[in-house]
C-alpha positions in Angstrom: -11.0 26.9 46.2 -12.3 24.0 45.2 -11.3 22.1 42.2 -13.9 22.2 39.1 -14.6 17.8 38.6 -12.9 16.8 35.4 -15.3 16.2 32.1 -16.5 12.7 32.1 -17.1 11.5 28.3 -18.3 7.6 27.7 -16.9 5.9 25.3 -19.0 4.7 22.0 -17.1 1.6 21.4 -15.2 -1.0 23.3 -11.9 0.5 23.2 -10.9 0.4 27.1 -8.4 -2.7 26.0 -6.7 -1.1 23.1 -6.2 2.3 25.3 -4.7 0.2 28.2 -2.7 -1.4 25.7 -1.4 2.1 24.7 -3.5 2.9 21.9 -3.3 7.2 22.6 -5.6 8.0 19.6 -10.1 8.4 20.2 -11.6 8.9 16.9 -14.2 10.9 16.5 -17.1 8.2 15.7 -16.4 6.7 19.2 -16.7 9.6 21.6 -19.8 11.9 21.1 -18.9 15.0 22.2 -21.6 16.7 24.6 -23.5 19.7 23.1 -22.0 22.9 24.5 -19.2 23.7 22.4 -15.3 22.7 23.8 -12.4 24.5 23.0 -9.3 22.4 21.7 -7.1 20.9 24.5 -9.8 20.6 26.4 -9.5 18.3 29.6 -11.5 15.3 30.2 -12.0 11.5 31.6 -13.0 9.0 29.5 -14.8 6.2 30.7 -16.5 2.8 29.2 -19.0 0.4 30.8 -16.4 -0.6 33.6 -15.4 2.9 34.7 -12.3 4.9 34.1 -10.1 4.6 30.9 -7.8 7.7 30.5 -7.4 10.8 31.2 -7.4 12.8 27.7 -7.3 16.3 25.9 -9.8 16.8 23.4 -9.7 18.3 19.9 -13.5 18.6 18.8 -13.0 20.0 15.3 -10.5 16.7 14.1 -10.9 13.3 13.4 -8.6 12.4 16.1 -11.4 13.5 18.5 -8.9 13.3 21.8 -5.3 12.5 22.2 -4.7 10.2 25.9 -2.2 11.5 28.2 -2.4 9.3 31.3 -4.1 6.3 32.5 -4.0 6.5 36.2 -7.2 8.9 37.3 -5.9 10.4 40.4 -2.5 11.8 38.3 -2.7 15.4 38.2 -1.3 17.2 34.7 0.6 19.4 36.6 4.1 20.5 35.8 5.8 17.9 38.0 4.0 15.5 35.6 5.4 17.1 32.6 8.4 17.6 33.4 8.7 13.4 34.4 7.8 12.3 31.2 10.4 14.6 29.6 13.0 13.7 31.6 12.2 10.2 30.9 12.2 10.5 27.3 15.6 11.8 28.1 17.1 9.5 29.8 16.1 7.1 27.4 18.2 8.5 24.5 21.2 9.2 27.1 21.2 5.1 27.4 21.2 4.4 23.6 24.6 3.4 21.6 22.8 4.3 18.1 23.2 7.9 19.4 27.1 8.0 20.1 28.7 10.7 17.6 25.2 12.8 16.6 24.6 15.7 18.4 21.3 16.5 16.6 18.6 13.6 18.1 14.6 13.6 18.4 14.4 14.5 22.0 10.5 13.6 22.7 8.7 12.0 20.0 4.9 12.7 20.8 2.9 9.4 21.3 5.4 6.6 21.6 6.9 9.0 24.7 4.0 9.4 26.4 3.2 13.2 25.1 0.7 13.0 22.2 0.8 15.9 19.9 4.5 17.1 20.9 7.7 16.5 19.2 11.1 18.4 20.6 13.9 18.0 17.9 17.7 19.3 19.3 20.3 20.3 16.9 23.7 20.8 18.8 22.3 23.1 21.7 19.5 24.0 19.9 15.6 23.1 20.7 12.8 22.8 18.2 9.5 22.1 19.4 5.9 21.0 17.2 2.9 20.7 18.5 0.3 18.4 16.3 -2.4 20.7 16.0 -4.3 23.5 18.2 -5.3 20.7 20.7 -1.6 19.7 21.5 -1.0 23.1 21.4 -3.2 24.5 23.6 -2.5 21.7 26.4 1.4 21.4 26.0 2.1 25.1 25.8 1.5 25.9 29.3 3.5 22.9 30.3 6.3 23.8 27.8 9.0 25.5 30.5 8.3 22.1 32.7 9.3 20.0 29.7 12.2 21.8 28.8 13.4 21.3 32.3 12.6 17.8 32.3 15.1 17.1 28.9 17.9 18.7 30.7 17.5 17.5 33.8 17.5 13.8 31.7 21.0 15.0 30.2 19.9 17.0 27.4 21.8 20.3 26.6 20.6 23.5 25.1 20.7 26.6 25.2 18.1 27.9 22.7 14.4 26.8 21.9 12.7 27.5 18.6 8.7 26.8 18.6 7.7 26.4 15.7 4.2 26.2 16.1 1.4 24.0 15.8 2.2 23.7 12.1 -1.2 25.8 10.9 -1.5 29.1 13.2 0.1 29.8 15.6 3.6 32.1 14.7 6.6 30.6 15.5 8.9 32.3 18.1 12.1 31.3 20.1 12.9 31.2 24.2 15.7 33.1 24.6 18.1 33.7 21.9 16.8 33.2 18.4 18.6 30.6 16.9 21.6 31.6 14.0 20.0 31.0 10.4 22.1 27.3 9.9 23.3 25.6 12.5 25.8 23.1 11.7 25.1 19.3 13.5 27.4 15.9 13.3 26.3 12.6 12.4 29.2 10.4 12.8 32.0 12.0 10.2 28.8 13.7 8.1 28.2 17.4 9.0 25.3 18.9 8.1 23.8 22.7 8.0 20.3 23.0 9.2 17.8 25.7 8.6 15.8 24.9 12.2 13.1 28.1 11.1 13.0 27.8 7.7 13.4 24.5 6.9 11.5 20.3 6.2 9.9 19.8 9.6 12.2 20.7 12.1 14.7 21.3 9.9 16.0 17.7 9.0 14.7 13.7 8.5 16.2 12.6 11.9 14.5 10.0 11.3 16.6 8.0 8.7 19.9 8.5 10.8 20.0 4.4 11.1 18.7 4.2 7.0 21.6 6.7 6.3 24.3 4.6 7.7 22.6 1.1 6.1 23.7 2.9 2.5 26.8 4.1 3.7 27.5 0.3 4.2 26.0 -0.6 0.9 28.3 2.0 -1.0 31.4 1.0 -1.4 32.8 1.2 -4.6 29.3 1.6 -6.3 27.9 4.5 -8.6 24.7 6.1 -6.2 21.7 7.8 -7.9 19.8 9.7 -4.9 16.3 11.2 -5.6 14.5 13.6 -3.5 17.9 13.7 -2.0 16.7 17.2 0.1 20.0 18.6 1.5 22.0 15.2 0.7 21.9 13.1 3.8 21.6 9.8 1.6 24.3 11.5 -0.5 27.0 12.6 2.2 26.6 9.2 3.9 27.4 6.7 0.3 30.3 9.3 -0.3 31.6 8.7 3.4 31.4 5.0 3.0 32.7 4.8 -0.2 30.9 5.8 -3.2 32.9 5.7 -6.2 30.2 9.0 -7.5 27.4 10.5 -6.0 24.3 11.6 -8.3 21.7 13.7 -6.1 18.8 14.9 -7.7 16.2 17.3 -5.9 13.1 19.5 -7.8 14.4 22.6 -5.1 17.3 25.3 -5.9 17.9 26.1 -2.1 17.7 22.1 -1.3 21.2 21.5 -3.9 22.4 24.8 -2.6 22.5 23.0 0.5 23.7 20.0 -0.5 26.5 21.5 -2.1 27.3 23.1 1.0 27.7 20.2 3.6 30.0 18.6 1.2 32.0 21.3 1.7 31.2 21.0 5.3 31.6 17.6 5.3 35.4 17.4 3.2 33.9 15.1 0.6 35.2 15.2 -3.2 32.8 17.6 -4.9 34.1 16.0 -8.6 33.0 12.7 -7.1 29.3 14.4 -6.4 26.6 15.8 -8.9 24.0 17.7 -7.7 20.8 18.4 -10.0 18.0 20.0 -10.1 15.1 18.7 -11.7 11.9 16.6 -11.3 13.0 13.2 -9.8 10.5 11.4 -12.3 11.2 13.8 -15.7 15.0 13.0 -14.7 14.4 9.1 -13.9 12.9 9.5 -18.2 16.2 11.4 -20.1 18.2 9.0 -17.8 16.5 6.0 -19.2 16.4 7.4 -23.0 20.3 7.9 -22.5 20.9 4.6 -20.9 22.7 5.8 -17.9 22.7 3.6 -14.7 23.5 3.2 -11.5 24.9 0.4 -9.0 22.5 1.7 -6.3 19.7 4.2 -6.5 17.8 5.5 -3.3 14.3 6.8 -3.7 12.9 8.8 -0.5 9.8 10.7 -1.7 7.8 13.0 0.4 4.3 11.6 1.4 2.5 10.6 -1.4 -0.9 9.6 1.1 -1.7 12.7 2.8 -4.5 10.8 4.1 -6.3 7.8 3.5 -8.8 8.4 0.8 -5.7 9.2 -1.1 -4.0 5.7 -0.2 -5.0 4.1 -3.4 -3.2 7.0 -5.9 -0.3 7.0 -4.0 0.3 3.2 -4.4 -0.6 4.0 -7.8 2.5 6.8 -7.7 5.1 4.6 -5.6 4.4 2.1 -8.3 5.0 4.4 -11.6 8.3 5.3 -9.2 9.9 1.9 -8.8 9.3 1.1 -12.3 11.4 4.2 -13.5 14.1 3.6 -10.5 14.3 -0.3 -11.9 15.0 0.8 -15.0 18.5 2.5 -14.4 19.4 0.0 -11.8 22.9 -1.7 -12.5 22.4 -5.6 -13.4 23.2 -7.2 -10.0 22.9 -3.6 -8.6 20.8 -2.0 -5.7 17.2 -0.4 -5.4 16.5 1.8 -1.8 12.8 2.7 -1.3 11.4 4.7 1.5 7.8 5.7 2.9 6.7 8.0 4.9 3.5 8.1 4.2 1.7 6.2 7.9 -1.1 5.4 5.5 1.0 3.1 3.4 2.1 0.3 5.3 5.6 -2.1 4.7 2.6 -4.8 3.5 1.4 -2.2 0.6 5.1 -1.3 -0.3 5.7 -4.6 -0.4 2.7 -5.4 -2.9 3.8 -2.7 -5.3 7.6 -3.6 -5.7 6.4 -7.3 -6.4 4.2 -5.5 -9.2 6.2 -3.3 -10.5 9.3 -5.8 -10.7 7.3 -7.7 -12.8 6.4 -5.0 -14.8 9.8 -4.3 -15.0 10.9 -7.7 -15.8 12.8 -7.9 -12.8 13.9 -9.5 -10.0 13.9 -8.3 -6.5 15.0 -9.9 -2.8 14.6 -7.3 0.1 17.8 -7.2 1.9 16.7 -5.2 4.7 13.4 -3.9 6.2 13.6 -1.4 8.4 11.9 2.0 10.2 12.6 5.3 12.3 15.7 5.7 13.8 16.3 4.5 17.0 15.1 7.9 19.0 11.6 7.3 17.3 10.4 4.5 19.2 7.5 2.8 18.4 4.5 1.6 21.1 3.0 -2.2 20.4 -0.3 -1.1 21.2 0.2 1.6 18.4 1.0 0.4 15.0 0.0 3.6 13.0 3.2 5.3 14.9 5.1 3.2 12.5 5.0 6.0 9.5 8.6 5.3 8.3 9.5 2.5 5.8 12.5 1.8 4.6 13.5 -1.0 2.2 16.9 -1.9 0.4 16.7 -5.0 -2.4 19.0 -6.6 -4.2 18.1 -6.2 -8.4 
């Protein structure tokens, strides 16, 4: 049988040089879309004035109109293909020292490994997989068993694999075993329980595994405030390296339940720890009025820029939160910031803590700058892959 010739779309602005610098992202104002209608994950070439660009999967309904998956025409997306780029990833992580003593490590992180729209998370023998949408979906799913292949035969092992979906329809559902409602991962001496089906994202912020360890060198001696501390990974790792008391404070019940439980896990001092529950920014206001402080207080706040016409009241909200975090800050103490938020960039982060010190009548100097973990890479060509922000200041 003959093979049906790919889709061929032309590109409505010059972006051949920012795709070939790896650029994986076509919005949808520069690639009309023909006028029969296109299912998500829909295969097609894209092409510009001087021929071929990428090979790409389309998702007509989002802004993100196609996602690019290779750059060589004549590269079939077969399962030999798949399967490559997995093992890759792999053997990628198998080579890096920042992994030594975690068993729980982002195994493929979508765009900066070459597989837009797919993230695999493994938590001591157990695979979680996200697809980005019903696009990433739609093209990855078929491919799925080829890329769970590839990140064993790269030197990943497990034994289970949760899907969790494409995060808005599609029901989750597990490859062989179900996984067991917690399952308990190491990073370095800190053990933590994970909820893989239940739980944030995968199940846990992988992502600030190199953050994590920064305060844990930070902590020594000092009095921690942690806010939106989820299930205490800021907290476990200041009262490893030395916390002389641990105050966590997170708005859900089952998120201190949890924290309470990998202390335990963990062999940390529960006296030295308190766990709340409560508003980070209604407790941030009694904890002013009473005059508490602390030596070093970590704020990690979920996204507050969903997208970017809400850019301008999150800076607004990051601001009204450093501003109460400066306020119970030890004299001569520490301030921790984090962003997830990829529409927020280090630049605005960096605009508000000069504003609010002021406000604040203080004075800051940012002691490190830093991102992802070391198993979320980051491509040149593709700055918005840099979601994660992570500052630490001196007060």
């Amino acid at each position: 049988m003959t093979a049906r010739p790919p889709l061929v779309l032309r590109l409505g602005k010059p972006l051949g040089d920012a795709i070939a610098a790896g650029h994986p992202w076509i919005f949808d104002r520069a690639l009309p879309l023909p006028p029969q209608k296109l299912a998500p994950g829909t295969l097609a070439h894209v092409e510009d004035e001087r021929g071929f660009v990428a090979q790409v999967f389309l998702d007509p309904g989002s802004p993100i109109r196609a996602r690019v998956v290779e750059r060589d025409r004549k590269r079939p997306l077969d399962d030999d293909w798949a399967h490559a780029r997995a093992r890759d990833a792999a053997l990628r992580r198998s080579r890096d020292p920042l992994l030594v003593g975690c068993d729980a490590i982002r195994a493929l992180h979508g765009e900066a490994d070459a597989c837009p729209g797919l993230v695999v998370d493994v938590y001591a023998g157990v695979a979680v997989v996200v697809f980005d949408g019903t696009a990433a979906s739609a093209f990855w799913t078929p491919r799925l068993p080829a890329v769970l292949a590839g990140l064993r035969d790269g030197g990943l092992d497990f034994d289970r694999t949760w899907v969790k979906g494409d995060r808005r329809a599609a029901a989750p559902y597990a490859i062989g075993s179900a996984p067991p409602p917690l399952v308990e991962i190491h990073e370095d001496e800190a053990r933590f329980a994970v909820d893989v089906v239940g739980g944030q994202k995968t199940g846990f912020f992988l992502d600030q595994r190199d953050n994590r360890r920064t305060i844990a060198a930070h902590a020594a001696g000092a009095s921690v405030l942690n806010l939106f501390c989820y299930t205490g990974g800021f907290s476990l790792k200041a009262g490893l390296g030395g916390a002389s008391s641990v105050t966590s404070v997170d708005s859900a019940p089952r998120a201190i339940e949890s924290l309470s439980d990998n202390l335990r896990r963990t062999g940390l001092d529960p006296a030295s720890h308190e766990p709340i529950c409560a508003d980070a920014f209604a407790f941030l206001t009694e904890a002013r009025a009473r005059g508490r402080r602390w030596d070093l207080v970590i704020a990690d706040p979920p996204s507050f820029a969903p997208s970017e016409r809400t850019k301008a009241s999150a800076l607004r909200g990051y601001g009204r939160l450093v501003e109460a975090c400066l306020a119970v800050v030890e004299p001569a103490g520490r301030f921790a910031l984090a962003s997830c938020s990829s529409h927020v960039t280090e630049a605005d982060l960096l605009g508000v803590l000069a504003s609010a010190s002021a406000a604040a009548g203080a004075d800051l100097r940012v002691r490190v700058s830093a991102g992802a973990a070391s198993d979320h890479p980051i491509v040149p060509g593709f700055p918005e892959g840099r979601y994660l922000k992570f500052l630490l200041c001196d007060v």
